[in-house]
C-alpha positions in Angstrom: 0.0 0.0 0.0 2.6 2.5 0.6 4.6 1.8 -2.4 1.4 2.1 -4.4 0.9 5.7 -2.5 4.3 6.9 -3.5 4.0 5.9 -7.3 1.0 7.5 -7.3 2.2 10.8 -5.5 4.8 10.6 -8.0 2.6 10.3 -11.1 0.8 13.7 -9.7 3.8 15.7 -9.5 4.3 14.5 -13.2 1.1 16.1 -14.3 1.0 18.8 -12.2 4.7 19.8 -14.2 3.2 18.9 -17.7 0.0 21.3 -17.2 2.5 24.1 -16.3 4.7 23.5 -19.0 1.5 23.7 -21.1 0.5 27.0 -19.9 3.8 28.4 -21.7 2.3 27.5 -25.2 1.5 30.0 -27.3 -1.9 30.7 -28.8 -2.8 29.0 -32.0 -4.1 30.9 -35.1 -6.9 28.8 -35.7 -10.3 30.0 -33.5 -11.3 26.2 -32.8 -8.2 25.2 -31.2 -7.6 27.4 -28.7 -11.4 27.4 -27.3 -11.1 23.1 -27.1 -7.6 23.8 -25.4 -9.0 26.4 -23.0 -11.9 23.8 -22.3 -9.2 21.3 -21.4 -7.0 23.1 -19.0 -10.0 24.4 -17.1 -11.7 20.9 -16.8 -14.6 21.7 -19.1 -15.5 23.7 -16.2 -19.1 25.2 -16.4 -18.9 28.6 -15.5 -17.3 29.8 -18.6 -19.4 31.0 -21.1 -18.2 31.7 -25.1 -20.1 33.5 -27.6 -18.8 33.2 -31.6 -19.8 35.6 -33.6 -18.5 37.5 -37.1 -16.3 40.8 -38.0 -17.2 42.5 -40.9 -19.3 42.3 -43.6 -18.3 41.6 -46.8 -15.2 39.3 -45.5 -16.7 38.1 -42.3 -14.4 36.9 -39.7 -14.7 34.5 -36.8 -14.4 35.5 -33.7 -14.9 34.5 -30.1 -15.4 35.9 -26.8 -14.5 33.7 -23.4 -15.6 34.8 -19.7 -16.3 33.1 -16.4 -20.0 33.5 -15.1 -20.1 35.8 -12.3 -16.9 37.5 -12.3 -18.1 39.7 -15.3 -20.2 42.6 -16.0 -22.4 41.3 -18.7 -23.5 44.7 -19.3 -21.0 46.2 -19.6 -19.6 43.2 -22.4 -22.9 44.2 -24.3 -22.4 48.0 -24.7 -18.6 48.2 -24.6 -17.7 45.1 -26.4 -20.1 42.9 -28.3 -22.1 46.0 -29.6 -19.0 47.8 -31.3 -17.6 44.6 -32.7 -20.8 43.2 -34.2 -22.8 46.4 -35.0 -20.4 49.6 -35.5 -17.7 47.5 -37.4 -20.5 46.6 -39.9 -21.5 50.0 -40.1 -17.8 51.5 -40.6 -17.3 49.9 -43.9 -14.4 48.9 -41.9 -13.5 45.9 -43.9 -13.9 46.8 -47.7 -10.4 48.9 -45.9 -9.1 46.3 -44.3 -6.6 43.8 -46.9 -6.1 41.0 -43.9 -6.6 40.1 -41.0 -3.9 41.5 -39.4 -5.0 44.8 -40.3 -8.6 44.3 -38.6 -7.1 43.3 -35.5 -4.9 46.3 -35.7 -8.0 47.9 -36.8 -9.9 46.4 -33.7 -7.2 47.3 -31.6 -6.8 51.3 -32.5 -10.7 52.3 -33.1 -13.1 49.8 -31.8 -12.8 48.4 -28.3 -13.2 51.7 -26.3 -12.9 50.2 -23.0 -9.7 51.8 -20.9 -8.4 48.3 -19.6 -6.9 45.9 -22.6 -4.1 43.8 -22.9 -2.9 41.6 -25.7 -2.4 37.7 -24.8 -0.1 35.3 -26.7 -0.2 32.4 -24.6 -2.4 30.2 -22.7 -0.6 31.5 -19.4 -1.1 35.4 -19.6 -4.6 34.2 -21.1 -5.8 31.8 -18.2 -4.6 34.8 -15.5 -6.7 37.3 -17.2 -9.8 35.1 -17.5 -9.4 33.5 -13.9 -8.9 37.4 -12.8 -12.4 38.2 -14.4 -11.0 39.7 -17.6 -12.8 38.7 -21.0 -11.3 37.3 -23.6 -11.5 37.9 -27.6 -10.1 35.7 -29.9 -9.7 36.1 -33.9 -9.9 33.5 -36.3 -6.2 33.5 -38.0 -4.6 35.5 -35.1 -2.3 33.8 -32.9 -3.0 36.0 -30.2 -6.0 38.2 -28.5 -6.9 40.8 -26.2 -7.8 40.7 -22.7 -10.5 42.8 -21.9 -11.0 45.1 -18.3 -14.9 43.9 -18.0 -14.9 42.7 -14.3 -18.2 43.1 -12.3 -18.3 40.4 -9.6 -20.4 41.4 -6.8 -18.7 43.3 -4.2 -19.4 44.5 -0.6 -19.6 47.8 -0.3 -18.0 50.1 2.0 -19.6 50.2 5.7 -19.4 51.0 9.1 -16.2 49.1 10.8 -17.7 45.8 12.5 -14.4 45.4 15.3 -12.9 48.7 16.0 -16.0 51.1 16.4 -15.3 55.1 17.5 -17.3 57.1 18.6 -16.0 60.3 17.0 -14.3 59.7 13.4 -14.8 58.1 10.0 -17.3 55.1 9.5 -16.0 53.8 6.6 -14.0 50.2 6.3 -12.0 48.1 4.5 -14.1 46.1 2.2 -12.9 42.6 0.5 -12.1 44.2 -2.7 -8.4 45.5 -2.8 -9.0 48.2 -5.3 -11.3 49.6 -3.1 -9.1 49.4 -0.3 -6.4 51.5 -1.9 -8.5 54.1 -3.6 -9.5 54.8 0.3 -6.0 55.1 1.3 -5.4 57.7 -1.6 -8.7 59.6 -0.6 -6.8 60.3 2.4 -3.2 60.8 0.9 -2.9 62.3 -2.0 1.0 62.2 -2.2 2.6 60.9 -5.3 5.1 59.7 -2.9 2.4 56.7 -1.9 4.2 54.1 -3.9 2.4 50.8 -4.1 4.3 47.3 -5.0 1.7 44.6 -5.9 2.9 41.0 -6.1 0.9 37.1 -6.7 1.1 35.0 -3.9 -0.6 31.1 -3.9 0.6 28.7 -6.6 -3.5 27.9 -6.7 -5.1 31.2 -5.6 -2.8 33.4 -6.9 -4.0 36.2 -5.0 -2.4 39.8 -5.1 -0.5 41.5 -2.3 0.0 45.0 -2.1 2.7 46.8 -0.2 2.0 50.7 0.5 4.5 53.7 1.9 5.8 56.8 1.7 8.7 57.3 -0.4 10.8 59.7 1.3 9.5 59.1 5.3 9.3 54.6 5.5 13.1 53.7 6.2 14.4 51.6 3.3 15.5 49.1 5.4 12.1 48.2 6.4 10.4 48.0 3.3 13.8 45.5 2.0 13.0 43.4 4.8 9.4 43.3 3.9 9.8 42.3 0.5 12.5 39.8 1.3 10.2 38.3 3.7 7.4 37.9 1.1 9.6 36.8 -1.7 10.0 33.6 0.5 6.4 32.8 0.3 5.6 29.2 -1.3 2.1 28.2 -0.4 -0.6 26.8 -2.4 -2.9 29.6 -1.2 -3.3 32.8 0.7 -7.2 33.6 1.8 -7.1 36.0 4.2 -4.2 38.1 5.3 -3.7 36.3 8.6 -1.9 33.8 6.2 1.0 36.3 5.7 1.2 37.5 9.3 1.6 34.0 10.2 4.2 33.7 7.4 6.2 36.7 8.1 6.1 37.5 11.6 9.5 37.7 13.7 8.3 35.6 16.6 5.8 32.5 16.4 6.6 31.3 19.6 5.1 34.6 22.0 1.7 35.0 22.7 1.9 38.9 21.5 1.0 40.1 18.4 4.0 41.6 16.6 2.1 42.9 13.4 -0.9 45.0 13.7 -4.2 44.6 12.0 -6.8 47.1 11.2 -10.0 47.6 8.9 -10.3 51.5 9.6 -8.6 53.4 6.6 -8.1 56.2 8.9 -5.6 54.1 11.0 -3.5 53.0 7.9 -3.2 56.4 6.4 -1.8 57.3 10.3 0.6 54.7 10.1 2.1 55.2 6.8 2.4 59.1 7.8 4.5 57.8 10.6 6.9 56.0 8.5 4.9 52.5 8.8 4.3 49.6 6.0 0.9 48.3 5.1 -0.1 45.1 3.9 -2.8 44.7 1.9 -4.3 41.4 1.0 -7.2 41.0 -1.9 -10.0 39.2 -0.1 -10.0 40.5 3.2 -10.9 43.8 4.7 -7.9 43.7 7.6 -4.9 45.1 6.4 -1.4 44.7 8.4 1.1 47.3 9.6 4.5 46.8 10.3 6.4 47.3 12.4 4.2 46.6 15.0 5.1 48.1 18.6 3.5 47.3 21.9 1.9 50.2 22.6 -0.1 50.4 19.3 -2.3 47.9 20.5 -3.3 50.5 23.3 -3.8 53.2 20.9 -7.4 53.7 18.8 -7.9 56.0 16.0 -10.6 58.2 18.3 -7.2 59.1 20.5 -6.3 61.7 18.1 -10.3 62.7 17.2 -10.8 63.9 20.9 -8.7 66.5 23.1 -5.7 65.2 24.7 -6.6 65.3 27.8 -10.1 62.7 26.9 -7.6 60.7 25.0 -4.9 60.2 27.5 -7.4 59.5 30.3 -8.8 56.7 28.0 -5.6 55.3 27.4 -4.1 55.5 30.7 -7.7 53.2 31.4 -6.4 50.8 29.3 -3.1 50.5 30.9 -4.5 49.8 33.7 -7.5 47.3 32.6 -4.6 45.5 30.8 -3.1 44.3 34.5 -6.9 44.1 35.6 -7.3 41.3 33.0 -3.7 39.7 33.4 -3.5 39.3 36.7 -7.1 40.1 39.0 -8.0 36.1 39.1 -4.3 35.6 40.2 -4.1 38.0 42.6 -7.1 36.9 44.2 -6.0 33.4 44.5 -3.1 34.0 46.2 -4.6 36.3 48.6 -6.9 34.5 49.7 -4.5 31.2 49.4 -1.2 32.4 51.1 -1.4 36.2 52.1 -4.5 36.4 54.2 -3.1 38.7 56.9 -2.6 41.3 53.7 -6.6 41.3 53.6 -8.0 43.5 55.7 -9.6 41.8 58.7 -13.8 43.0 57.9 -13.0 42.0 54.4 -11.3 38.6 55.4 -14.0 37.9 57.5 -17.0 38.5 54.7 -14.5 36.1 51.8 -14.4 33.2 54.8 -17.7 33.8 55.4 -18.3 33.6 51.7 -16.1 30.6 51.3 -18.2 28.2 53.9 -19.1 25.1 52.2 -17.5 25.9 49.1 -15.9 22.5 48.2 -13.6 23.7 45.7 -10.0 25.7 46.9 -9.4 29.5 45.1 -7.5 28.2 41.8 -10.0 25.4 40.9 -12.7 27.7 41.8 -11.7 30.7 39.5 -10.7 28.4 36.9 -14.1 27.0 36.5 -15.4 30.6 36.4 -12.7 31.5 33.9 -13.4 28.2 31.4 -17.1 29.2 32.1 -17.2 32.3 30.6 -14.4 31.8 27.6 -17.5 29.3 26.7 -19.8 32.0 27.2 -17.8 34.6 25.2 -17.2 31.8 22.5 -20.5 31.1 22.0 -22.1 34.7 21.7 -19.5 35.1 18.8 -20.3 32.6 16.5 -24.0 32.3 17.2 -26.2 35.0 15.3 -26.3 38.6 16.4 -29.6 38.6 18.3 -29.0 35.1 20.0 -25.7 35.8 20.4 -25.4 38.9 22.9 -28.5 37.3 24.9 -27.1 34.0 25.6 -23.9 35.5 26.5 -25.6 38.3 28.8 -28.6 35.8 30.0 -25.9 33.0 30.4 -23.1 34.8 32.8 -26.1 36.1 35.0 -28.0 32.8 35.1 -24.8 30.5 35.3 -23.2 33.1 37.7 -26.3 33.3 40.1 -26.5 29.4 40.1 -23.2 29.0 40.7 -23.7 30.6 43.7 -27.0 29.9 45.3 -25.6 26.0 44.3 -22.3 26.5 46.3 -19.9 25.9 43.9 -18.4 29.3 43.7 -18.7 32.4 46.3 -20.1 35.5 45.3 -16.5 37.3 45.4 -15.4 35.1 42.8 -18.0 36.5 40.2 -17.6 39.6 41.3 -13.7 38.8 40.5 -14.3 37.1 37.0 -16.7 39.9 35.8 -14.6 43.0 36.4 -11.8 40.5 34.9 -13.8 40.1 31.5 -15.1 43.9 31.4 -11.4 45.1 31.8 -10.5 42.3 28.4 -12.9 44.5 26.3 -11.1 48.1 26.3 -8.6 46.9 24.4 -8.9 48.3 21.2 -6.9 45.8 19.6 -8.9 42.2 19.1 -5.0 40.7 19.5 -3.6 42.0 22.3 -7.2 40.8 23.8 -6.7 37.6 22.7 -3.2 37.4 24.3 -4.4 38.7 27.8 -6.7 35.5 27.6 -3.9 33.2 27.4 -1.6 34.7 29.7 -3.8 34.7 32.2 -4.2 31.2 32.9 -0.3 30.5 33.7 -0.6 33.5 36.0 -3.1 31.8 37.8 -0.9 28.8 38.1 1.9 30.7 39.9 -0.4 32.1 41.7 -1.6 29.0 42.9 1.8 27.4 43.5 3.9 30.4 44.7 1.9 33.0 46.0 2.3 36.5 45.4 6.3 35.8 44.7 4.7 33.7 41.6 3.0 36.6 40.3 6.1 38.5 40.7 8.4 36.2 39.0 5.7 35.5 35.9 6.0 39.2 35.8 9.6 39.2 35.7 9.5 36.7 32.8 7.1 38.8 30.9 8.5 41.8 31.0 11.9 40.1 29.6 10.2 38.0 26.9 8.9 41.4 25.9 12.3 43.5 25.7 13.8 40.1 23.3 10.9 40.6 20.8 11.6 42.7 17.5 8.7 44.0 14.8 11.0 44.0 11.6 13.9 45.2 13.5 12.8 47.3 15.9 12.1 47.0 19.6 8.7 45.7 20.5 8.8 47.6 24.0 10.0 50.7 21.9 10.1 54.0 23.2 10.1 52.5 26.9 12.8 50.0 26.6 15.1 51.4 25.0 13.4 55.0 26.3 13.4 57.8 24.0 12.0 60.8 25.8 10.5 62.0 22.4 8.4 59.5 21.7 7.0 59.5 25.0 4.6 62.2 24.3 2.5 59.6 22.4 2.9 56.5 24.7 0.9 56.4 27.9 0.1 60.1 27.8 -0.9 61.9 24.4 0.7 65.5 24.2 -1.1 67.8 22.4 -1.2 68.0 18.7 1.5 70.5 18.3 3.7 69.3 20.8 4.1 66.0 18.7 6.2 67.8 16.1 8.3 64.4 15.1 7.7 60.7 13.9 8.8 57.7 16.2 12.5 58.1 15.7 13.3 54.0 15.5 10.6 53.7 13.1 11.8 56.6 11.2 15.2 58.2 11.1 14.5 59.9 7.6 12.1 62.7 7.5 11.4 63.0 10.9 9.7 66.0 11.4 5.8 65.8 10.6 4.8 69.6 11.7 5.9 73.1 12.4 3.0 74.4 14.0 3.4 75.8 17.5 1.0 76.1 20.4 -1.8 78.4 19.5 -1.8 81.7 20.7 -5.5 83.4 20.4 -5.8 86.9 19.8 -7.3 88.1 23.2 -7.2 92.0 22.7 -10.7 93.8 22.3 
């Protein structure tokens, strides 16, 4: 059996190398060949559609037209293509002109498709990318090559309201699937000619295109090298969604911590390339990455720099602090109550051991069923619909919770502990970061549970040095607090005021570093 399995592997690879040596071949002059050729490297597939028809008049000529159902705008074919070719070519007198049929597809070429996208094809491999990408195809009779025409209309989503990172003051728009769309919102916010875009094909199956953006004159070089040497090692059969490249070109894949950032708000990319920043675009997905990646963007949202500093730097210093909230309250409270009950005060220790009568489970085993409890719960409201969704997670952490409780199995501080534990998760503006709170916090709870509050200490310890060894393309994931740049502090914790932020992260960017020379306002106050 496995000897048959291995001649059989082998006898695919064979084919898989004769069908892309076919792809090579050039077009054939005769109309009939090419369309049963195109019907045999598709698979006699049934979503493409051909329609034959004649040039000319007096000299009629064969010719053929080739698209995929669905990925076209038949429309569009009718007025643009079909209608020209069929009915003002007749018209034209065009062929008592024309000696050959060279000249008419000259002819064809120069006066008579009017649509702004066309390409000319001479083998089956430039013509199988432009029909697979929605592109039509016309073919001659006695040409050995055709034209590729721009006539795409597959349905599209259109642009909406963003569904994870929601403001409250700001732009509503989103990322959409379609990556043309995607960058035509970028440039409705920069319009630079120093955007430069590099697109590239990634998936030997999918082929799917991959757009790089920046700034010419404010990215550093060096980053966008590294990028494109990191996605010029990319051999995969297919990329669907752009977590495929994160995965694929990400510095660390051993840390729970993102080190590339993901957004769908437009708003947030055009910030991030003015600050020197990368972003990834991938057709297909409305999330598009920025690199490099530092800790504290996960802290920051795009409404930061919508409200006044002082609003903004409140917010943010909340979500510092909800960050340890999330980390470390069940852990904390397990080894409190555990090992360090003379640090409780004595009314308070009195209530939790009053609390804690004839509970038969000890702190750790009691929070951890409360924590696996509500991932379930939190789980569960995602993937169900909307409407079900939020009330089974609401109606279940109430009813569960209260049950829990009247039944014994947990005390009352305990939910009190898990809820504020879960609320503090859901600041976060980055989905991520939230994701890697949730992980962390069960080893936490294990030192807790082992070592007391000298566990928390030393998982602490650990953390904080995994952190300072973790790089986003080269530069310091803990960047500007380790290494500390005192300029770049005025958008870390704290946001200065606009005008006092006159320069770009300086590891990010060491180009053009200065962004603005405005100065504090001064008012007019006389009269």
């Amino acid at each position: 059996m496995r000897q048959k399995f291995k001649k059989t592997s082998s006898t695919n690879k064979r084919d898989i190398t004769n069908i892309s040596s076919e792809y090579e071949v050039n077009l054939s002059n005769e109309l009939e060949s090419n369309k049963k050729e195109i019907y045999r490297l598709l698979g006699n597939s049934s979503d493409l559609v051909t329609r034959e028809f004649q040039l000319g008049k007096i000299r009629p000529i064969n010719a053929r037209i080739l698209f995929l159902d669905g990925l076209i705008d038949k429309e569009f074919i009718q007025n643009y293509l079909l209608n020209p070719l069929i009915n003002d070519l007749r018209e034209s007198k065009s062929d008592e002109k024309v000696l050959d049929v060279q000249e008419l597809y000259q002819f064809i070429k120069d006066f008579t498709i009017t649509t702004a996208e066309l390409a000319e094809i001479k083998n089956f491999k430039g013509l199988l990318e432009h029909l697979l990408a929605g592109d039509t195809i016309l073919l001659i009779d006695g040409i050995a090559k055709g034209f590729a025409v721009g006539a795409r209309g597959a349905k599209e989503r259109g642009v909406e309201e963003p569904t994870t990172q929601k403001v409250v003051r700001g732009p509503k728009d989103s990322f959409t699937e379609t990556i043309s769309v995607n960058i035509a919102l970028i440039r409705k916010r920069i319009k630079d000619p120093n955007l430069w875009l590099e697109s590239f094909a990634y998936g030997r199956k999918t082929k799917t295109k991959v757009t790089i953006a920046y700034i010419h004159g404010i990215v550093n070089p060096r980053i966008v090298d590294e990028v494109k040497a990191r996605l010029a090692k990319i051999d995969i059969d297919g990329i669907l969604e752009s977590g495929y490249i994160e995965e694929l070109i990400e510095d660390e894949t051993y840390t729970p911590f993102p080190t590339m950032f993901n957004t769908e708000r437009p708003d947030a990319v055009s910030a991030a390339l003015l600050e020197g920043k990368v972003a990834i675009l991938v057709d297909g997905t409305p999330f598009v990455l920025l690199v490099p990646a530092l800790f504290v963007d996960f802290f920051q949202a795009s409404e930061d720099y919508y409200q006044r500093s002082d609003i903004s730097s409140l917010i943010r210093l909340l979500r510092y602090i909800a960050f340890f909230l999330a980390l470390l309250t069940p852990s904390v409270y397990i080894a409190l109550t555990t090992f360090h009950q003379e640090m409780i005060p004595t009314t308070l220790l009195v209530s939790l051991a009053a609390q804690r009568e004839g509970i038969p489970f000890p702190a750790f085993v009691e929070a951890l069923l409360m924590e696996i409890t509500f991932e379930l719960l939190r789980e569960a409201g995602i993937r169900l619909p909307t409407p079900i969704g939020s009330a089974i997670s609401i109606v279940g952490a109430l009813v569960l919770g209260q049950a829990a409780v009247d039944a014994g199995i947990v005390s009352a501080t305990m939910v009190i502990v898990v809820s504020l534990t879960a609320i503090s998760s859901f600041i976060f503006p980055s989905y991520s970061l939230a994701i890697s709170v949730r992980m962390l916090r069960f080893p936490f709870m294990v030192m807790a549970a082992t070592f007391g509050l000298f566990g928390i200490f030393i998982g602490l310890i650990i953390l904080t040095l995994h952190l300072t060894s973790l790089r986003s393309f080269g530069i310091p994931y803990l960047s500007p607090f380790a290494p500390f740049i005192a300029e770049d502090q005025r958008d870390a914790v704290f946001r200065a005021p606009r005008w006092a932020q006159k320069k770009r992260p300086r590891l990010i960017n060491q180009r053009n570093t200065r962004r603005e020379n405005a100065g504090q306002p001064q008012p007019d106050r006389k009269g």
